[in-house]
C-alpha positions in Angstrom: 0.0 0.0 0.0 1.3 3.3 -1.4 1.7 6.4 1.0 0.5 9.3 -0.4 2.3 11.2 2.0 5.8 10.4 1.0 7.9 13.8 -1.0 10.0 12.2 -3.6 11.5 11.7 -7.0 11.7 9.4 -9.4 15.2 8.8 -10.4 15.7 8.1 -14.5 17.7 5.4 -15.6 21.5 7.3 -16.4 20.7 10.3 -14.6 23.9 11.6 -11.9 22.7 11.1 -8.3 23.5 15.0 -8.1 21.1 15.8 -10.3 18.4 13.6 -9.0 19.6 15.4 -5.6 19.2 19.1 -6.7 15.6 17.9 -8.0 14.2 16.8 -5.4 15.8 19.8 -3.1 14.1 22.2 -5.6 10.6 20.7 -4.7 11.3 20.2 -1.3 11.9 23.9 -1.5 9.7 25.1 -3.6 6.7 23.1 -1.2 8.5 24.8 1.6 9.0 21.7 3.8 13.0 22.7 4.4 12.1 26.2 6.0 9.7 24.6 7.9 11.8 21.7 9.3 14.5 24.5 10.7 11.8 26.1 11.7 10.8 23.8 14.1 14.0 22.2 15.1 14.1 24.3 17.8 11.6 26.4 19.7 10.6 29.6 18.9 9.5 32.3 20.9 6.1 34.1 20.4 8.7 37.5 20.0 10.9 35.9 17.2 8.1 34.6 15.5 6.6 37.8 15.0 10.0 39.3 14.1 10.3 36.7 11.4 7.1 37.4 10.3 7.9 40.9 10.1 10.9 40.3 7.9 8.8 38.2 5.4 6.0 40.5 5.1 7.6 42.8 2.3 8.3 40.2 0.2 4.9 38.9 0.7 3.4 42.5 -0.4 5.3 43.4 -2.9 4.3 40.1 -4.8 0.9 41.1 -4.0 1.0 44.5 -5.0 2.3 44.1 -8.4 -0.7 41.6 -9.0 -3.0 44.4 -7.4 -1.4 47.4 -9.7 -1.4 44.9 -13.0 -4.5 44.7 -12.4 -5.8 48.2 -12.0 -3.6 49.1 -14.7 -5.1 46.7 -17.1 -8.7 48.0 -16.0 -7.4 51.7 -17.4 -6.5 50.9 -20.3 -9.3 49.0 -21.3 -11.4 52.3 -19.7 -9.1 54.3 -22.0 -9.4 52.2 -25.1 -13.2 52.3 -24.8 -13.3 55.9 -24.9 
Protein backbone atom coordinates (compact mmCIF):
# COMPACT_ATOMS: atom_id res chain seq x y z
CA UNK A 1 0.00 0.00 0.00
CA UNK A 2 1.33 3.27 -1.38
CA UNK A 3 1.68 6.39 1.02
CA UNK A 4 0.48 9.33 -0.40
CA UNK A 5 2.27 11.23 2.03
CA UNK A 6 5.84 10.43 1.02
CA UNK A 7 7.89 13.76 -1.02
CA UNK A 8 10.02 12.21 -3.61
CA UNK A 9 11.50 11.71 -7.01
CA UNK A 10 11.68 9.37 -9.43
CA UNK A 11 15.21 8.79 -10.43
CA UNK A 12 15.73 8.13 -14.53
CA UNK A 13 17.72 5.37 -15.57
CA UNK A 14 21.54 7.29 -16.44
CA UNK A 15 20.70 10.32 -14.62
CA UNK A 16 23.85 11.63 -11.87
CA UNK A 17 22.70 11.12 -8.33
CA UNK A 18 23.46 15.02 -8.06
CA UNK A 19 21.06 15.79 -10.27
CA UNK A 20 18.36 13.64 -9.05
CA UNK A 21 19.57 15.38 -5.55
CA UNK A 22 19.22 19.06 -6.69
CA UNK A 23 15.60 17.94 -8.05
CA UNK A 24 14.16 16.82 -5.35
CA UNK A 25 15.77 19.79 -3.15
CA UNK A 26 14.05 22.24 -5.58
CA UNK A 27 10.58 20.69 -4.66
CA UNK A 28 11.32 20.17 -1.25
CA UNK A 29 11.88 23.88 -1.50
CA UNK A 30 9.67 25.14 -3.62
CA UNK A 31 6.73 23.06 -1.15
CA UNK A 32 8.51 24.79 1.65
CA UNK A 33 8.97 21.73 3.82
CA UNK A 34 13.05 22.73 4.39
CA UNK A 35 12.11 26.17 6.04
CA UNK A 36 9.70 24.57 7.87
CA UNK A 37 11.75 21.67 9.33
CA UNK A 38 14.46 24.49 10.73
CA UNK A 39 11.81 26.15 11.67
CA UNK A 40 10.82 23.76 14.09
CA UNK A 41 14.04 22.19 15.10
CA UNK A 42 14.13 24.31 17.81
CA UNK A 43 11.62 26.40 19.69
CA UNK A 44 10.59 29.59 18.90
CA UNK A 45 9.46 32.31 20.86
CA UNK A 46 6.12 34.09 20.42
CA UNK A 47 8.72 37.51 20.05
CA UNK A 48 10.94 35.89 17.19
CA UNK A 49 8.12 34.63 15.54
CA UNK A 50 6.62 37.82 15.01
CA UNK A 51 10.03 39.30 14.08
CA UNK A 52 10.29 36.66 11.42
CA UNK A 53 7.05 37.41 10.27
CA UNK A 54 7.86 40.91 10.13
CA UNK A 55 10.86 40.30 7.87
CA UNK A 56 8.78 38.21 5.37
CA UNK A 57 6.01 40.51 5.08
CA UNK A 58 7.58 42.84 2.29
CA UNK A 59 8.31 40.18 0.16
CA UNK A 60 4.95 38.93 0.68
CA UNK A 61 3.38 42.46 -0.42
CA UNK A 62 5.33 43.35 -2.88
CA UNK A 63 4.33 40.08 -4.85
CA UNK A 64 0.86 41.12 -4.05
CA UNK A 65 0.99 44.55 -4.98
CA UNK A 66 2.28 44.15 -8.37
CA UNK A 67 -0.66 41.57 -8.98
CA UNK A 68 -3.00 44.37 -7.42
CA UNK A 69 -1.36 47.44 -9.71
CA UNK A 70 -1.39 44.94 -13.05
CA UNK A 71 -4.54 44.68 -12.44
CA UNK A 72 -5.85 48.16 -11.96
CA UNK A 73 -3.57 49.06 -14.73
CA UNK A 74 -5.13 46.70 -17.12
CA UNK A 75 -8.71 48.05 -16.05
CA UNK A 76 -7.42 51.73 -17.40
CA UNK A 77 -6.48 50.91 -20.33
CA UNK A 78 -9.26 49.02 -21.30
CA UNK A 79 -11.42 52.31 -19.74
CA UNK A 80 -9.08 54.32 -21.99
CA UNK A 81 -9.45 52.19 -25.14
CA UNK A 82 -13.21 52.32 -24.80
CA UNK A 83 -13.25 55.85 -24.90
Amino acid sequence: MANSNLRGIDVKKGEPIDRALKRLKTKLDTEGILEEMRRRRAFETPTTRYQRKQRSAPKRNKIRWRYVSDEGRKSEESATADS
